[in-house]
C-alpha positions as CSV (number, residue, x, y, z in Angstrom):
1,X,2.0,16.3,5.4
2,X,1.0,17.6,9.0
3,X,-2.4,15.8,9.0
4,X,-0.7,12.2,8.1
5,X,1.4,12.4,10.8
6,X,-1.1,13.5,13.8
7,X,-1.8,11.6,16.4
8,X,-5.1,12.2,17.6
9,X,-4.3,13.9,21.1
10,X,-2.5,16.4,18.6
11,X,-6.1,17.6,16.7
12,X,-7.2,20.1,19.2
13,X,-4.1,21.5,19.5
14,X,-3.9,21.8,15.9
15,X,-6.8,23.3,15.5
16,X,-6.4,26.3,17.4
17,X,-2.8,27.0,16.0
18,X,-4.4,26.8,12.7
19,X,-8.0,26.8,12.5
20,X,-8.4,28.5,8.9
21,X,-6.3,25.8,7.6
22,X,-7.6,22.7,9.3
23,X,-10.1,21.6,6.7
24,X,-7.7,22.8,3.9
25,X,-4.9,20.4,5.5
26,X,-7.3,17.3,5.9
27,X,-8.6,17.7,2.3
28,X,-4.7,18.6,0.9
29,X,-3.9,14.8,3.0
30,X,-7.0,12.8,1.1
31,X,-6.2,14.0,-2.1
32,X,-2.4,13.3,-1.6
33,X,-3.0,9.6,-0.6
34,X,-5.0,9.1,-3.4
35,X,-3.2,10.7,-5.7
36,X,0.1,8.5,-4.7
37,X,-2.0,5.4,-4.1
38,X,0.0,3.5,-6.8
39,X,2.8,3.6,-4.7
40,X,0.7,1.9,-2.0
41,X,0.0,-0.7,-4.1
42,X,-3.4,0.9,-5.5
43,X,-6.7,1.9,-4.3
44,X,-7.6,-1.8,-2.8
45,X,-4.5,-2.3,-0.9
46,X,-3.9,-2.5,2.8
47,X,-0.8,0.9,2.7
48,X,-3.8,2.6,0.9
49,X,-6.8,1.7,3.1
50,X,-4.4,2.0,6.3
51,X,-3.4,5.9,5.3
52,X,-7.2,6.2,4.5
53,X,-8.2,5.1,7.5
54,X,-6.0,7.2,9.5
55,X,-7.0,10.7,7.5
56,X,-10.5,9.7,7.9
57,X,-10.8,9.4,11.7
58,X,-8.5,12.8,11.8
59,X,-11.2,13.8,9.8
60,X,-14.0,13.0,12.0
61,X,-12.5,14.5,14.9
62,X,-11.9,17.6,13.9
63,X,-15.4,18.0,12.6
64,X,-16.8,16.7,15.8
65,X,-14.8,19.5,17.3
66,X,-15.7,22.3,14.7
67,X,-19.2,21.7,15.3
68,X,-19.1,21.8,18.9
69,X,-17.8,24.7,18.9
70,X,-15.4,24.2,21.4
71,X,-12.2,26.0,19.8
């Protein structure tokens, strides 16, 4: 539940506490929100697309970071 609750000055901090888990966290958060997206109200609704959006610029982020190399 760590990655749904990051704010995004938080991601490089994360990162290098946990680097070998990063990826594993952020894929662990999608498949969590989808597999719960009923109880947003489905795949279509705005609780789903809002968690989605959230995950997915986490997501960006840190791969922007890993590939820089900068950690």
């Amino acid at each position: 539940m760590k990655i749904h609750t990051l704010k995004a000055a938080q991601i490089e901090e994360m990162i290098k506490e946990i680097p070998e888990l990063t990826i594993s966290l952020l894929i662990t958060g999608l498949a969590e929100i989808h597999a719960n997206a009923e109880m947003f109200g489905g795949l279509n609704s705005t609780g789903f697309k809002i968690k989605y959006k959230q995950i997915n610029q986490r997501g960006k982020q840190i791969l922007k970071i890993l590939n820089k190399g900068d950690i």
